[in-house]
C-alpha positions in Angstrom: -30.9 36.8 -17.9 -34.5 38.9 -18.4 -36.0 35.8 -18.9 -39.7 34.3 -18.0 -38.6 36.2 -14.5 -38.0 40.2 -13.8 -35.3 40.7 -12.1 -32.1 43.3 -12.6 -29.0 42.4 -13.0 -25.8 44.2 -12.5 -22.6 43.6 -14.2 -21.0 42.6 -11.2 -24.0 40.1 -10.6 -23.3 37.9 -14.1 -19.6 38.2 -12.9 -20.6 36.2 -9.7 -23.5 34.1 -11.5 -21.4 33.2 -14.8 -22.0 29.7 -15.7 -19.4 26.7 -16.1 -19.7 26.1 -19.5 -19.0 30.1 -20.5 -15.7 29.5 -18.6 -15.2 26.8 -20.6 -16.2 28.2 -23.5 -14.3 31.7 -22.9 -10.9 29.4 -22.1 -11.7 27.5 -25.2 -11.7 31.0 -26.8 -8.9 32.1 -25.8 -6.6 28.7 -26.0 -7.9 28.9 -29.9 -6.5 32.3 -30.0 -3.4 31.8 -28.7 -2.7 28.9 -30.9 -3.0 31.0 -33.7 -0.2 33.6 -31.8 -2.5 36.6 -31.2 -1.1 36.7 -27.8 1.9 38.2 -29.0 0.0 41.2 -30.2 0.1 43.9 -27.7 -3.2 46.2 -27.6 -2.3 49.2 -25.4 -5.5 50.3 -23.6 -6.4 54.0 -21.9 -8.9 54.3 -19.7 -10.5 57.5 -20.4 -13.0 57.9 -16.8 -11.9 56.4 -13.7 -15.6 56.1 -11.8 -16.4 52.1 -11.3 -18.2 51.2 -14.4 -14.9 52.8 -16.4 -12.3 50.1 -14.0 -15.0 47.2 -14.0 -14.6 47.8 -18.0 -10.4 47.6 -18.2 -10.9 44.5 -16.1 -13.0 43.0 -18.3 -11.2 44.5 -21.3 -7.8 42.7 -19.7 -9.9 39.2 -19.0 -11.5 39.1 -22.7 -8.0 38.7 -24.5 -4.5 38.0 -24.3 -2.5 40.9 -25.2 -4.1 43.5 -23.2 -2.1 46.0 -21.4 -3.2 48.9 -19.8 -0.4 51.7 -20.3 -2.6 54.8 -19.2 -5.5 56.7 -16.9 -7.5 59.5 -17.4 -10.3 61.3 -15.3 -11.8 64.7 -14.6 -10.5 64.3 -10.5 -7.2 63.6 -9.7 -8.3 61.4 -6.7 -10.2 59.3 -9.2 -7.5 58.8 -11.7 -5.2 58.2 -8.7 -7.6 55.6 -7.1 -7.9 53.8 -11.1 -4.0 53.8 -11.1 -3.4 52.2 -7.6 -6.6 50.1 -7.5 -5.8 48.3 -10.7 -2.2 47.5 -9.5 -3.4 44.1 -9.4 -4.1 43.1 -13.1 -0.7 42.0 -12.9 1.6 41.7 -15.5 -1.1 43.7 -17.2 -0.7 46.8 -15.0 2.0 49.0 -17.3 0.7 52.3 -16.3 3.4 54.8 -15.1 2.8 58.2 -13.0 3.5 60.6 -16.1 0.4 58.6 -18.0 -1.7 59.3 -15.2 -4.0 62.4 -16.2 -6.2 64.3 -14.9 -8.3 68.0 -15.7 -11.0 69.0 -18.5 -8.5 68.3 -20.9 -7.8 64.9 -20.1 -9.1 63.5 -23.0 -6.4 65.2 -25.1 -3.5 64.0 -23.2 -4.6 60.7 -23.3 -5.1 60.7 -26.6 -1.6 61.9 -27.7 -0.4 58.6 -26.1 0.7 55.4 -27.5 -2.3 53.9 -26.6 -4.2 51.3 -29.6 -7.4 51.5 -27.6 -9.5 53.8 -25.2 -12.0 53.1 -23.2 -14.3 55.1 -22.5 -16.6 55.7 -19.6 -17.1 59.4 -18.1 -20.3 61.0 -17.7 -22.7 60.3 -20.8 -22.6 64.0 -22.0 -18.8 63.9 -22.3 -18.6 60.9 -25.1 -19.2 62.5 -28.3 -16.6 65.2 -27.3 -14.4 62.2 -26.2 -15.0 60.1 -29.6 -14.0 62.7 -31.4 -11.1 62.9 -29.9 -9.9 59.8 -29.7 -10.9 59.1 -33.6 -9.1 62.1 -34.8 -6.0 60.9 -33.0 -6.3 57.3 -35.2 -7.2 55.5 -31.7 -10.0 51.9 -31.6 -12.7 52.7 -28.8 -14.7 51.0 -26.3 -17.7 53.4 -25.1 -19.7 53.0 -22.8 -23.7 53.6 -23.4 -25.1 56.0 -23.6 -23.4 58.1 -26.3 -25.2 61.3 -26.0 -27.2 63.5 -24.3 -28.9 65.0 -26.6 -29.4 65.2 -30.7 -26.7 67.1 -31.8 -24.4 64.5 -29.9 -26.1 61.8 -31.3 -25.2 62.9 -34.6 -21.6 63.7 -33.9 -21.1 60.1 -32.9 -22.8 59.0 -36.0 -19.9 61.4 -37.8 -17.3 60.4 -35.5 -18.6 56.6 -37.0 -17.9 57.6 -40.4 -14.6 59.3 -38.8 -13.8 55.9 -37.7 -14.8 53.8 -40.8 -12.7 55.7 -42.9 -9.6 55.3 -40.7 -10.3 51.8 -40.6 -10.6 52.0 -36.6 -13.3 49.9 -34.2 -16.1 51.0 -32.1 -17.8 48.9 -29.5 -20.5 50.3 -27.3 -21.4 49.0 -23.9 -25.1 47.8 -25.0 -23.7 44.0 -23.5 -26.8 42.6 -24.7 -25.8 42.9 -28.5 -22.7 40.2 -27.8 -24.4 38.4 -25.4 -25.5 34.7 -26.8 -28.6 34.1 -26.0 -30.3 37.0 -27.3 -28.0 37.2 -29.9 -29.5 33.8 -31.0 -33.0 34.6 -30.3 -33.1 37.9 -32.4 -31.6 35.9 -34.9 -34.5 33.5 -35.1 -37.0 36.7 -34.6 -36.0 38.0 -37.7 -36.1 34.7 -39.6 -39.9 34.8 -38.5 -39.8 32.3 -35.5 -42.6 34.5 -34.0 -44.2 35.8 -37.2 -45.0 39.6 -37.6 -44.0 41.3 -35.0 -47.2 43.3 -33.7 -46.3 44.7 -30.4 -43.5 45.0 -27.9 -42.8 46.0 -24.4 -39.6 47.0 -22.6 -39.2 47.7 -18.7 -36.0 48.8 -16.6 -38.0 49.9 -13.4 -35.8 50.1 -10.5 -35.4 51.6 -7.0 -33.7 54.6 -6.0 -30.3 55.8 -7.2 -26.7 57.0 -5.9 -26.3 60.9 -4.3 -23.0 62.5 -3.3 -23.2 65.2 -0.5 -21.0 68.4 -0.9 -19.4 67.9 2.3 -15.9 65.8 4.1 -13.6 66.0 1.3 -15.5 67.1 -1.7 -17.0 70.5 0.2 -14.0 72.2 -1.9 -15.3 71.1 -5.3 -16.9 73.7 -7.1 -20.4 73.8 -8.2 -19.6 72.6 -11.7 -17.4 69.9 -10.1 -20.0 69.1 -7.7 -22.8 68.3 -10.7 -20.2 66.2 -12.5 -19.2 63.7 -9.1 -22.8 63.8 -9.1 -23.4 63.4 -12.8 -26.6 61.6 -12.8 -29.1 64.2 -11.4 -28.9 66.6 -14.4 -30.4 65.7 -17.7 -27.5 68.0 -19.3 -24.6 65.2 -17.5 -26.5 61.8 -17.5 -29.3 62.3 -20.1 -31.8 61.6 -17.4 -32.2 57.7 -16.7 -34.3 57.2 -19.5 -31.6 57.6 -21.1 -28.6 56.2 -18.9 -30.4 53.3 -18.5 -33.5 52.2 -20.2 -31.1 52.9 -23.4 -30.6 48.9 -22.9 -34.0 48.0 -23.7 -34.5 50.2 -26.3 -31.9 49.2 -27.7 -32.8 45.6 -27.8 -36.1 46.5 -29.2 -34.1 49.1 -31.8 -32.4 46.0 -32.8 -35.4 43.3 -33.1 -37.4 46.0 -35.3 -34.2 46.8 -37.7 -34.4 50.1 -36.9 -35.8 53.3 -34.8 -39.8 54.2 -34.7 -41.3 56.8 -36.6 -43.1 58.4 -34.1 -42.8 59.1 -30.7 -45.2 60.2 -27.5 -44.4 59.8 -23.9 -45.1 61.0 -20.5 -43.4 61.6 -17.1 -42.5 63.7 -14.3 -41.4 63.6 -10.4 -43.0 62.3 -7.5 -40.4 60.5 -5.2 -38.1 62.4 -6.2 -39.3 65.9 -4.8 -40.6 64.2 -2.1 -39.6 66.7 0.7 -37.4 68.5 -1.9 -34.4 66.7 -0.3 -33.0 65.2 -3.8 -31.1 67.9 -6.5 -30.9 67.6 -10.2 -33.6 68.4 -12.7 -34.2 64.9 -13.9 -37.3 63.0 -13.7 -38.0 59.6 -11.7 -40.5 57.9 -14.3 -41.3 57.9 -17.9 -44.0 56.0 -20.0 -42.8 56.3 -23.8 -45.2 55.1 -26.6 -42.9 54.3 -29.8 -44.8 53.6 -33.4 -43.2 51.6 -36.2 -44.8 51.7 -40.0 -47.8 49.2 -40.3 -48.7 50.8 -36.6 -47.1 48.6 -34.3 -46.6 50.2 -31.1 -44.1 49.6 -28.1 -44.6 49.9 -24.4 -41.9 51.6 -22.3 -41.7 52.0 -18.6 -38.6 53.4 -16.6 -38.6 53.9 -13.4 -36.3 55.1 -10.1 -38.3 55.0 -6.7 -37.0 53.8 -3.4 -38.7 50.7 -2.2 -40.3 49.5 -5.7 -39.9 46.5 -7.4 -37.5 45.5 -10.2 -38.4 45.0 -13.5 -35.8 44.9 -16.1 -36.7 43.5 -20.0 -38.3 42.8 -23.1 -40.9 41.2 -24.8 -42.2 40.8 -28.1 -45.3 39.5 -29.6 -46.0 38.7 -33.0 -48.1 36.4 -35.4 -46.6 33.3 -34.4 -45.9 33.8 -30.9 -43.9 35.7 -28.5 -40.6 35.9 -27.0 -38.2 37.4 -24.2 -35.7 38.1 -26.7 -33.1 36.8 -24.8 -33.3 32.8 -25.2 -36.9 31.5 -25.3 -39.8 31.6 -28.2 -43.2 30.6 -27.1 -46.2 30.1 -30.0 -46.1 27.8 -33.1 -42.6 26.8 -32.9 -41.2 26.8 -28.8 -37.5 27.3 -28.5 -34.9 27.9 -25.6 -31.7 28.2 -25.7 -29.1 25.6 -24.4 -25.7 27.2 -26.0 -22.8 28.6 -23.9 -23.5 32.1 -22.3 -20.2 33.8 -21.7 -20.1 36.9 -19.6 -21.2 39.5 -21.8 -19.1 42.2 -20.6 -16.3 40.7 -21.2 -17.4 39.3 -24.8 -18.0 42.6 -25.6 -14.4 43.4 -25.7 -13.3 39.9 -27.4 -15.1 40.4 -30.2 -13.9 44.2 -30.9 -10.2 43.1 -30.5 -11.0 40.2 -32.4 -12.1 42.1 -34.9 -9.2 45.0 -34.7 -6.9 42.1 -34.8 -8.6 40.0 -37.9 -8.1 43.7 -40.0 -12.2 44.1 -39.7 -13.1 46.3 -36.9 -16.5 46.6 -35.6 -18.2 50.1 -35.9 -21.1 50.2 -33.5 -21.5 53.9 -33.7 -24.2 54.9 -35.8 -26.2 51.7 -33.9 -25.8 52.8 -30.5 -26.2 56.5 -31.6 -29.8 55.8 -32.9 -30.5 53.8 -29.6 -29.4 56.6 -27.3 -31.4 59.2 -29.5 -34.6 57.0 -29.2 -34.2 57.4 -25.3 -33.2 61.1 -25.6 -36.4 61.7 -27.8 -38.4 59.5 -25.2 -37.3 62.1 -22.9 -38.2 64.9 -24.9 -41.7 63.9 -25.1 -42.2 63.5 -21.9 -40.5 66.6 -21.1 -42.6 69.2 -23.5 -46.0 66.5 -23.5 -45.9 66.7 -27.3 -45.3 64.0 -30.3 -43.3 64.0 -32.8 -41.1 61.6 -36.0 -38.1 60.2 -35.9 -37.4 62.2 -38.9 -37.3 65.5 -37.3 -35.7 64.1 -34.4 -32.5 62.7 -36.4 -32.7 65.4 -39.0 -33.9 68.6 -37.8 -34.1 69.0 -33.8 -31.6 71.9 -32.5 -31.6 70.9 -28.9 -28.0 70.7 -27.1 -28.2 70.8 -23.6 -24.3 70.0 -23.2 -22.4 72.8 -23.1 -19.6 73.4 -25.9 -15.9 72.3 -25.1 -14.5 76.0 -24.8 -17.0 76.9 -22.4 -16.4 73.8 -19.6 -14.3 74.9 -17.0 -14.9 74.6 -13.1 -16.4 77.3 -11.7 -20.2 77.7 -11.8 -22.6 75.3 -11.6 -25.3 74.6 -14.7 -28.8 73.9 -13.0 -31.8 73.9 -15.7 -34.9 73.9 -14.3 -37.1 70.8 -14.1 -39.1 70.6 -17.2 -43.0 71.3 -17.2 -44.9 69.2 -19.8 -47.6 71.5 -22.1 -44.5 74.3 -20.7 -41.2 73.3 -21.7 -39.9 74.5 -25.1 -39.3 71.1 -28.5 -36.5 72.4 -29.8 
């Protein structure tokens, strides 16, 4: 995966392109586990977000571990907590939702959190999760959420409190940056930070894709009102979705986050719309590219490109360079020493999972929060760069930035819609 080639891939690709020895490797797994009588250890799951990335997650939840039952649904729309509850009928023996666990409404966090559940999954709309988290900590409950985990810097830094929530409840949290559990770059960033490249000097990371997803107000959703409307089409406003940067290219960042130990100190970026006012057909204030230039100490500088225009090529991944040579981060070295990787590579959407009930189960749960918080704010301050054209640390990002473009709990209702305007570099207000 994001090797020597550029190419995307989607979680239902690996699904479809998993290898033979991870299915051995994953059965191995699992025959280990039940050996030492985990099966018999219920974890009761909730899925908190019924679009596809939320029911592609229980499924791979269900396939990681014995165990796993899933005993409720949750989801803004009715239809879509209706459609998780039918179309996951066929987990099987796994499938112990009933229709009074089946929720639905603003508030549906709350109701599913007062259940029985052990674990929630989470997957709504990105601006939604620290609200979520919070909920689902305070009610003693492990979580699953999917990246990315803010949309801004004051709900980066409840996540990071919802972390020490968490920690001090002795409760798990996973995040869906895959790449984190997935073997070979787990292996490779390994050897990076023993010094199989040397210094690191510089770094680039890409996810440059083709157009996205849009879901006309008309048929059966005409009804919906405009605040409805913006969350079933969550990804066009930067206030729902983050903008892409975020939503997406958190991945990469991420990755690089992770082979640097730790965010930049500066940051300086630049985007804006082209294809996406193209005939002023598409809605949403978000932007369709972004160039993001983040400094470490000792100036090393990354490279990031993102990218969503209709009829472009792919380009999805990561490189490093350093002293000693260079590397993909995910399974080959090139230089003084060249290494690839030849281990097992289970799917890492499902290993994901494994390894945070693993980790509930063995009394040590995994607490990814502050982690992924600090990868999601590197994207969100990508995109505040780029938004206002102006530079600034990490320091006041994390510390001292008052932005909050997600509204407060008490005043989401449907009803009217919330349309900021598209942001004017040089124009647009750093708060």
């Amino acid at each position: 995966m994001d090797k020597t080639t550029e190419t995307k891939v989607t979680r239902r690709g690996f699904l479809k392109t998993s290898t033979a020895v991870a299915g051995a490797a994953m059965m191995a797994d699992a025959a280990a586990r039940l050996a030492m009588g985990q099966a018999s250890d219920k974890m009761r799951i909730g899925l908190l977000g019924c679009g596809g990335r939320g029911v592609d997650a229980v499924r791979n939840c269900v396939a990681s571990s014995p165990g796993v039952e899933l005993v409720a649904v949750a989801d803004l729309f009715k239809f879509q907590a209706d459609g998780a509850f039918n179309g996951l009928k066929n987990l099987g023996a796994a499938f112990k939702v009933t229709p009074d666990k089946c929720f639905s409404g603003l508030d549906c966090h709350k109701k599913l959190a007062a259940t029985d559940v052990d674990l929630v999954v989470t997957a709504a709309p990105p601006g939604f999760r620290p609200m979520h988290l919070r909920a689902c900590v305070e009610a003693g409950k492990h979580v699953f959420m999917e990246k990315p985990v803010g949309v801004d810097p004051v709900g980066c830094r409840s996540v990071i409190e919802s972390g020490r929530i968490a920690a001090q409840k002795n409760l798990g949290i996973v995040a869906g940056t895959q790449r984190r559990h997935q073997f070979p770059y787990v292996e490779t960033v390994k050897r990076l930070h023993d010094g199989a490249a040397g210094d690191i000097l510089a770094a680039y990371c890409y996810w440059n894709g083709g157009g996205i997803w849009f879901r006309a107000k008309d048929g059966r959703f005409k009804d919906l009102s405009d605040f409805e409307w913006q969350c079933w089409n969550w990804y066009h406003w930067d206030w729902l979705s983050g903008d892409h940067i975020v939503e997406q290219h958190v991945h990469n960042l991420d990755v690089i986050q992770w082979v640097m130990k730790g965010p930049p100190q500066k940051i300086m970026g630049m985007g804006g719309r082209a294809s996406r006012d193209m005939n002023g057909v598409i809605p949403g204030n978000i932007f369709d590219h972004f160039a993001i230039e983040f400094e470490w100490p000792g100036g090393v500088r990354v490279l990031s490109e993102c990218r969503h225009s209709p009829n472009s090529a792919d380009r999805v991944n990561e490189y490093v360079v350093g002293t000693k040579g260079k590397s993909n981060c995910c399974g080959n070295i090139w230089g003084e020493t060249k290494w690839d990787y030849s281990g097992p590579n289970p799917n890492p959407y499902v290993q994901e999972h494994a390894d945070l009930i693993k980790s509930i189960r063995d009394g040590k749960p995994l607490n990814e929060a502050e982690q992924v918080a600090n990868s999601t704010l590197m994207a969100v301050g990508g995109r505040m760069s780029a938004y206002t054209g102006r530079e600034f640390s990490w320091e006041w990002l994390l510390k001292s930035s008052k932005l909050e473009i997600f509204p407060k709990e008490e005043n989401l209702k449907p009803g009217p819609g919330i349309f900021p305007p598209v942001a004017i570099p040089g124009k647009t207000e750093l708060i």
